[in-house]
C-alpha positions as CSV (number, residue, x, y, z in Angstrom):
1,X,23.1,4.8,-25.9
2,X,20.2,6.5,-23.7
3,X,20.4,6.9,-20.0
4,X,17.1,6.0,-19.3
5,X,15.2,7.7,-16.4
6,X,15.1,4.5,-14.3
7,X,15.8,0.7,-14.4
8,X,15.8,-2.5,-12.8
9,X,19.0,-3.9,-10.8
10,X,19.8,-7.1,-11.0
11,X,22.7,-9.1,-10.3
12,X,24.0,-12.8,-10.1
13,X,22.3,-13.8,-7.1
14,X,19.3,-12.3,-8.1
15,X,19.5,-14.8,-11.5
16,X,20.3,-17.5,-9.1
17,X,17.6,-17.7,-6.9
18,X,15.3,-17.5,-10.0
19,X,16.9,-20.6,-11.6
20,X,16.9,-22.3,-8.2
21,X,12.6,-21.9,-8.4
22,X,12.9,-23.4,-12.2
23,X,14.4,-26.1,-11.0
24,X,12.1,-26.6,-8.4
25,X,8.5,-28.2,-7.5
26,X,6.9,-25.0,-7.7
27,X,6.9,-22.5,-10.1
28,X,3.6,-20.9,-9.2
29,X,1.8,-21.0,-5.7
30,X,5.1,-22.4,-3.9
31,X,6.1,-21.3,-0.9
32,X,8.6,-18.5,-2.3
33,X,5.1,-16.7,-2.0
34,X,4.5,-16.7,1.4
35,X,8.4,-16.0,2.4
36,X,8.3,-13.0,-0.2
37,X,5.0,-11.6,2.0
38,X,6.6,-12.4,5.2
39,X,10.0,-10.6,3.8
40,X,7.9,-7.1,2.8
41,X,5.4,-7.2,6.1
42,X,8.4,-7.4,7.9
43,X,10.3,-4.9,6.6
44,X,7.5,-2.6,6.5
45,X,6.1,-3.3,10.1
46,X,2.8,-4.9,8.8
47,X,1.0,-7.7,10.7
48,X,-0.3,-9.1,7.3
49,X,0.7,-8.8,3.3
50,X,-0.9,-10.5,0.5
51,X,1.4,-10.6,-2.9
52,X,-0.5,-10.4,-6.4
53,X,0.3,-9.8,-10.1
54,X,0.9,-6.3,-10.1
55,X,0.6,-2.9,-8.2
56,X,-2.6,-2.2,-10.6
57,X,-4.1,-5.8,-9.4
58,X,-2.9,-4.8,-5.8
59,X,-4.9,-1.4,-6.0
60,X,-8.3,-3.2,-7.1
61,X,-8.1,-5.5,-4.4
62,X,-7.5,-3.3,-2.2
63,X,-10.8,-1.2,-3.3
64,X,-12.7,-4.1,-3.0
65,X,-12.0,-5.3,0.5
66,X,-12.8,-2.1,1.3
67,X,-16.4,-2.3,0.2
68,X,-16.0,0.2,-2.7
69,X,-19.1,-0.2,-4.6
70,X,-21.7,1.5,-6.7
71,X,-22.5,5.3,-5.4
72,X,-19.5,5.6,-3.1
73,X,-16.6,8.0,-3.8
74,X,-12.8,8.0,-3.7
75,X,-10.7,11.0,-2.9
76,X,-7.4,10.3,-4.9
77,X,-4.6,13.2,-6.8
78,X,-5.0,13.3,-10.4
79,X,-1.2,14.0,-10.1
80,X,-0.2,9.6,-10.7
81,X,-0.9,6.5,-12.8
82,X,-4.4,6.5,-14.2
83,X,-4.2,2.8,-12.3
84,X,-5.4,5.1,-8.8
85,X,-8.4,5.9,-9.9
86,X,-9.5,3.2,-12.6
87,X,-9.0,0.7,-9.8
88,X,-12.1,2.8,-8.0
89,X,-14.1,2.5,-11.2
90,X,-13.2,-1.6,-11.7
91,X,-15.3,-1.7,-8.2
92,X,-18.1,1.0,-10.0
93,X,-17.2,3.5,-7.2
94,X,-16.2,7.3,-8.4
95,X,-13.1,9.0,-8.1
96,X,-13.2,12.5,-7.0
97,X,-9.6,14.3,-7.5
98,X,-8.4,16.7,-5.3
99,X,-5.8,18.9,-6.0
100,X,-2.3,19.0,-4.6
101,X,0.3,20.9,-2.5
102,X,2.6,22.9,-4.6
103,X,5.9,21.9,-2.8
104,X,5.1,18.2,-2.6
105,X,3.0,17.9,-5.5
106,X,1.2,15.3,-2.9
107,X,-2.8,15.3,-2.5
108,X,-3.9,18.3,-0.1
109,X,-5.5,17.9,2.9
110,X,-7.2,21.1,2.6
111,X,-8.8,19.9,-0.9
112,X,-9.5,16.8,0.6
113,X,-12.0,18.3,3.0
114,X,-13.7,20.4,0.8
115,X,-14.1,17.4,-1.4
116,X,-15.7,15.1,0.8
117,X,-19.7,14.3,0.3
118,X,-22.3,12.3,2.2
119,X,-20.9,9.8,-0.9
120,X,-17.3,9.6,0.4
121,X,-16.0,6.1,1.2
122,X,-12.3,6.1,1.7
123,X,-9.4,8.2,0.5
124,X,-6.5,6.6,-1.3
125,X,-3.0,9.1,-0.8
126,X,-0.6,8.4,-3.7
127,X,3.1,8.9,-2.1
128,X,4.5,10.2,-5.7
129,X,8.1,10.0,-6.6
130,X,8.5,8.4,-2.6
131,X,7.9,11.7,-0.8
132,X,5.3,10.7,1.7
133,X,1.9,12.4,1.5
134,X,1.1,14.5,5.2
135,X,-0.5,11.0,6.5
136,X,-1.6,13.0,9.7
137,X,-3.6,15.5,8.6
138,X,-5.2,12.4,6.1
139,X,-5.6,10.3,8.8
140,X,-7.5,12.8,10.6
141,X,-10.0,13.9,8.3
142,X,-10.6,10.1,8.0
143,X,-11.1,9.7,11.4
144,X,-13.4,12.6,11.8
145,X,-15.6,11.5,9.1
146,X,-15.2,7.9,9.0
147,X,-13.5,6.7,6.1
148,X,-11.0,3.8,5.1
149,X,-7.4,5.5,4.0
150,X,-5.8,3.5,1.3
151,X,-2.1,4.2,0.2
152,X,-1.0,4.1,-3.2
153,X,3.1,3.3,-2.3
154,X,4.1,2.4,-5.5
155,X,6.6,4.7,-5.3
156,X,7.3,4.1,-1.6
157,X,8.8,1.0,-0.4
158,X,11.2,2.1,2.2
159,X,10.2,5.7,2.6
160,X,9.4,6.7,6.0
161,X,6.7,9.0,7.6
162,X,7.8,10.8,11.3
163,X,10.0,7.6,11.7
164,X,7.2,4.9,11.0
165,X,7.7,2.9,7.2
166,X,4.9,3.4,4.8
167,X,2.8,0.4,4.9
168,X,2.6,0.6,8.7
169,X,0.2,3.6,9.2
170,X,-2.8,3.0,6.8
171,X,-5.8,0.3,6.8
172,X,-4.2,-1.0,3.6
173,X,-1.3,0.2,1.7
174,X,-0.4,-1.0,-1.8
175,X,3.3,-1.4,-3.6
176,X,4.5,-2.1,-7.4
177,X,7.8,-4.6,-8.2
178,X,7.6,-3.2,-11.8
179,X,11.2,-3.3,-13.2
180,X,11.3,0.8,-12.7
181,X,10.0,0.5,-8.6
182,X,12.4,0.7,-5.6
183,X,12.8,-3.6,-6.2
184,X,11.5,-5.8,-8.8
185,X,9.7,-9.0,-9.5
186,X,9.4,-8.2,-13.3
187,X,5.8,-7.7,-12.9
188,X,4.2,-7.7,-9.1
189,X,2.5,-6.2,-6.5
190,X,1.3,-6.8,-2.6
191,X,-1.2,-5.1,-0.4
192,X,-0.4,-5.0,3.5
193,X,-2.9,-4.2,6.1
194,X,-2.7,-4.8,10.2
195,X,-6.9,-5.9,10.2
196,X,-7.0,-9.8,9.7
197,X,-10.8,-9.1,8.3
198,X,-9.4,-7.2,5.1
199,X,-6.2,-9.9,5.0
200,X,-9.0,-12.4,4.0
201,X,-10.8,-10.5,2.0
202,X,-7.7,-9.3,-0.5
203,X,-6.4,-13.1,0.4
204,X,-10.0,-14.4,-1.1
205,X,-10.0,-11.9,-3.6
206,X,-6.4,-12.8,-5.4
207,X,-7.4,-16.5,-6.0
208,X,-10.9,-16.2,-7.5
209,X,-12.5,-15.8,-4.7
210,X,-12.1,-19.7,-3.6
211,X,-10.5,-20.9,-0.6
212,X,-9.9,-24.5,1.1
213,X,-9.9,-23.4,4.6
214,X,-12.2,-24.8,6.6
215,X,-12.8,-22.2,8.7
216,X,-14.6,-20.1,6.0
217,X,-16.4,-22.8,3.8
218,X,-20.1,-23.3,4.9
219,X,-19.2,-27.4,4.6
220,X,-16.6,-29.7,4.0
221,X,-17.0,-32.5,1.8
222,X,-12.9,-33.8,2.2
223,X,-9.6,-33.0,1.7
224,X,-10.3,-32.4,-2.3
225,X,-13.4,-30.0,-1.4
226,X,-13.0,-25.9,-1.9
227,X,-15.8,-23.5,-1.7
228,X,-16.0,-20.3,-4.0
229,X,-17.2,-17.2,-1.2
230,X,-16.7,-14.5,-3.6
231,X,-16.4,-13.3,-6.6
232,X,-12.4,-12.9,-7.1
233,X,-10.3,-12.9,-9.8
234,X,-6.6,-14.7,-11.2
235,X,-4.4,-12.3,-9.5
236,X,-1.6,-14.6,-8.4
237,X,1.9,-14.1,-8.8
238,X,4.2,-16.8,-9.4
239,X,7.0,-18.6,-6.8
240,X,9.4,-17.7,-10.0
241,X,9.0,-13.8,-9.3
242,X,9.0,-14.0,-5.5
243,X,12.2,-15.3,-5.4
244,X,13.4,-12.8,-7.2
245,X,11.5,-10.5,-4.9
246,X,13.3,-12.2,-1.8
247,X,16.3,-11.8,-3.8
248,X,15.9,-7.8,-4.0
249,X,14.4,-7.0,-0.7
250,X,18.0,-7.7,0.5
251,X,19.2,-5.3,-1.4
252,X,16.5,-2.5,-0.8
253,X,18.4,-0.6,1.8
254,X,21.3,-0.2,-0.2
255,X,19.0,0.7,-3.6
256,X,17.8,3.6,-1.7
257,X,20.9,4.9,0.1
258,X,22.3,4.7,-3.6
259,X,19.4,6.7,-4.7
260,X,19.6,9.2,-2.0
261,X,23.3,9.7,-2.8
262,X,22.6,10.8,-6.3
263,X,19.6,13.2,-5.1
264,X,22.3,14.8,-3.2
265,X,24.3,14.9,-6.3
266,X,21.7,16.5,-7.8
267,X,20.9,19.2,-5.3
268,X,24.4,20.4,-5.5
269,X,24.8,20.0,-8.9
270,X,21.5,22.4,-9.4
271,X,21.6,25.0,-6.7
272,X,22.5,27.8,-8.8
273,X,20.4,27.0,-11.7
274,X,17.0,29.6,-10.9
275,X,15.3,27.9,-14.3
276,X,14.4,24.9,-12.5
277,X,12.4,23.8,-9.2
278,X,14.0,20.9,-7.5
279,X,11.7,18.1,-5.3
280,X,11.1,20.0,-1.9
281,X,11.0,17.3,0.9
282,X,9.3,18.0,4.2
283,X,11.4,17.7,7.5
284,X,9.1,14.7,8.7
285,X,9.1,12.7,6.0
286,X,12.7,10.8,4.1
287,X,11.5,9.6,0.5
288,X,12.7,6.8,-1.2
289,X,13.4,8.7,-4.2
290,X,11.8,6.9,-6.8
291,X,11.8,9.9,-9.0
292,X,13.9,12.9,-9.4
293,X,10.8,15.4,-10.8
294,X,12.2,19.0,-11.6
295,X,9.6,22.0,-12.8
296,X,11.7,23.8,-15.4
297,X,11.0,27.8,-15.9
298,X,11.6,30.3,-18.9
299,X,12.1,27.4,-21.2
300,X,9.6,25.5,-23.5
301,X,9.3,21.8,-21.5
302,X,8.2,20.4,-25.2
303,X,11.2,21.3,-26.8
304,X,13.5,20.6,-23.7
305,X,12.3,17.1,-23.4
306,X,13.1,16.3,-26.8
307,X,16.0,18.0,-26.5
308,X,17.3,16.1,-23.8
309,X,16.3,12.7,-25.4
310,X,17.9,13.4,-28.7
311,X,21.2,13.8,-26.6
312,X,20.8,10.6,-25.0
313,X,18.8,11.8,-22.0
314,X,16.0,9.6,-21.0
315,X,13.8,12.1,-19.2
316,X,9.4,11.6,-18.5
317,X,7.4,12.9,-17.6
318,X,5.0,11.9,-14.0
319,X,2.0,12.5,-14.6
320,X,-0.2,13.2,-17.0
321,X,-3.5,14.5,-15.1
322,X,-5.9,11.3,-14.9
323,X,-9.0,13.7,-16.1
324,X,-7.2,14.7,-18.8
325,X,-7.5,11.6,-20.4
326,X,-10.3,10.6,-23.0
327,X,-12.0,8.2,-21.3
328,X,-12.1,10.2,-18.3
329,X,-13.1,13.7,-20.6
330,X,-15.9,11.3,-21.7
331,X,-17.4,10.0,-18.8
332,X,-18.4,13.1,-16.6
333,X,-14.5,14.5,-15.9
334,X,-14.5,17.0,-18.9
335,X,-15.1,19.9,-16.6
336,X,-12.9,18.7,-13.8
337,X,-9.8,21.5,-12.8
338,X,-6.7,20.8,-10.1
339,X,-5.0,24.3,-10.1
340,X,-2.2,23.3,-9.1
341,X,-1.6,19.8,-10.4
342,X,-1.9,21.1,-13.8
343,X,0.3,24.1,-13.6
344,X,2.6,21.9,-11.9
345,X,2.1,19.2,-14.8
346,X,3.0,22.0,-17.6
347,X,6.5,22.1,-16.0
348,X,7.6,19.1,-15.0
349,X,10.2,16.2,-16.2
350,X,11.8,13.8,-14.6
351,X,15.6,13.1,-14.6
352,X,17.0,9.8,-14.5
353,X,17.5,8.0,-11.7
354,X,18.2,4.7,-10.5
355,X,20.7,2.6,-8.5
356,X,22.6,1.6,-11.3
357,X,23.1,5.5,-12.3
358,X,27.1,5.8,-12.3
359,X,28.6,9.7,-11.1
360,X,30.3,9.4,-14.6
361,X,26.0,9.0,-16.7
362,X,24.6,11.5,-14.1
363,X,27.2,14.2,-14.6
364,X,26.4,14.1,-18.3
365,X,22.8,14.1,-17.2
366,X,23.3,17.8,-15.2
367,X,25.7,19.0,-18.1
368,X,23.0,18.7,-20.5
369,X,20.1,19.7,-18.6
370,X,22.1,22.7,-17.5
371,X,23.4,23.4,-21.4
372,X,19.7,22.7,-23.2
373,X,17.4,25.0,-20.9
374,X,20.3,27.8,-20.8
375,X,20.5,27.4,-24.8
376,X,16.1,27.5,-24.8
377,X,16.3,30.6,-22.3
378,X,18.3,32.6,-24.6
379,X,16.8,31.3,-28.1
């Protein structure tokens, strides 16, 4: 049976609280919704959070409230999901990529400045694997040229930047309860943001762009009566996943000290093997460790991979370039080149890891890294 590189955790009170909602009033727009926002904003220090159907919903509503439109350009990595950028081109904006550091593999801040045009509208920093991007240095640039900053924190729910959460620091920050993130909801996302103005935007937004509140509509014919303000789409999540959102956001803390223990485990387990690079974290930042990302050396990563997967190893790898895919070769990105992103992309894997890891699946993890890229070193 595979160990795969990551996995949801769920247990019986998890199931519960799901079957409580089906046995409910509400299995849609309930009020599990508004606790499950309350739960995250809380946790992360935000004033205001708005749950949707997924992190790739999240990151388009997100572009939107913050007025991405034709002619304007993003500054994202093309080290992530293709989601960071297509979610600039759903609002006909253009991503620009910058390239990233070599020790983080986060987007630089010196590329970012040398990227920026009389076009630029707003950065959006993708935290990848957890490890906080350098949010100063981001910020400032922002600042000094007057641009939104969005965070792409898939990958960061519960990370911290110089002792501040991530989803604290940003004009809108963005999170994914896929069944491989730090919690789950099956399917889910939520953007939070401390400006009320964008809260009703992304809240507008979600729900097709229709709202009942009588503060926003132009009229108000009776209690029946809702006005469409803009043009939104059916990104709503369901009271069924938020409780099992609720359910898991009790359980983050201890997710990610379990992940953090078997990063440790790793470290050790890897300090004498020179063919690899392991994850470099900076002093002011503490990942969540959604990823384990290696670079191995003097080895072929092809054959490694399958190697390691043939043995029972689930290992990825995070990412593949964004330009380098057709659709982006095809529409103007064909001559686009990130140094360092895609020397770093030519080397890396990532191992498996995940609360649910046991010492017993992640020592047959290390044995077999360590016995395939010795065996490909020598072949």
């Amino acid at each position: 049976m595979q160990i795969p590189y990551g996995r949801q955790s769920i247990d019986e009170a998890d199931i519960q609280a799901v079957v409580d909602v089906l046995r409910g009033d509400y299995l849609t727009t309930g009020p599990r919704i508004a606790e499950f926002e309350q739960a995250v904003a809380h946790y992360v220090g935000a004033d205001y959070a708005v749950a949707v159907a997924n992190g790739t919903a999240a990151l388009h509503a997100a572009c939107h409230a913050a007025g991405i439109r034709e002619g304007d350009e993003v500054i994202t990595t093309p080290l992530t999901f293709a989601a960071s950028a297509n979610c600039v081109l759903y609002c006909k904006g253009t991503p620009v990529f910058a390239d990233v550091d070599e020790k983080t593999y986060n987007i630089d801040p010196k590329d970012i400045r040398r990227k920026i045009t009389p076009k630029t509208k707003a950065i959006l920093a993708v935290h990848l694997a957890g490890q906080p991007c350098d949010m100063d240095e981001i910020h400032a640039i922002a600042k000094e040229h007057d641009l939104l900053v969005i965070e792409d924190a898939a990958h960061a729910l519960g990370s911290v930047y110089k002792g501040r959460k991530i989803g604290s620091i940003s004009d809108m920050t963005t999170f994914s309860f896929h069944p491989v993130k730090p919690i789950t909801t099956g399917e889910g996302g939520m953007i939070v943001t401390n400006d009320e103005t964008l809260y009703r935007s992304l809240c507008l937004f979600r729900s097709h762009g229709i709202t009942r509140d009588a503060d926003q509509m132009t009229k108000n014919e009776g209690p029946w009566f809702y006005q469409q303000l803009d043009l939104g789409y059916n990104y709503r999540i369901t009271d069924i996943q938020c409780a099992l959102g609720i359910s898991q956001m009790k359980k983050l803390d201890a997710f990610i000290g379990r992940r953090r223990e078997l990063v440790k485990r790793y470290e050790e387990a890897f300090l004498d093997c020179g063919d690899m690079i392991t994850p470099y974290q900076t002093p002011e930042a503490q990942s969540g460790w959604h990823l384990y990302i290696i670079q191995v050396k003097n080895c072929d990563r092809k054959e490694l991979f399958e190697r390691l997967r043939a043995l029972g190893v689930g290992v990825n790898v995070h990412y593949i370039p964004v330009y380098f895919h057709p659709y982006y070769r095809s529409h103007g990105y064909d001559a686009t080149c990130c140094r360092v992103a895609e020397e770093i992309y030519s080397r890396m894997l990532s191992l498996p890891l995940y609360p649910g890891l046991t010492d017993q699946q992640q020592d047959e993890v290390i044995e077999k890294v360590k016995r395939c890229i010795g065996e490909l070193k020598h072949a």
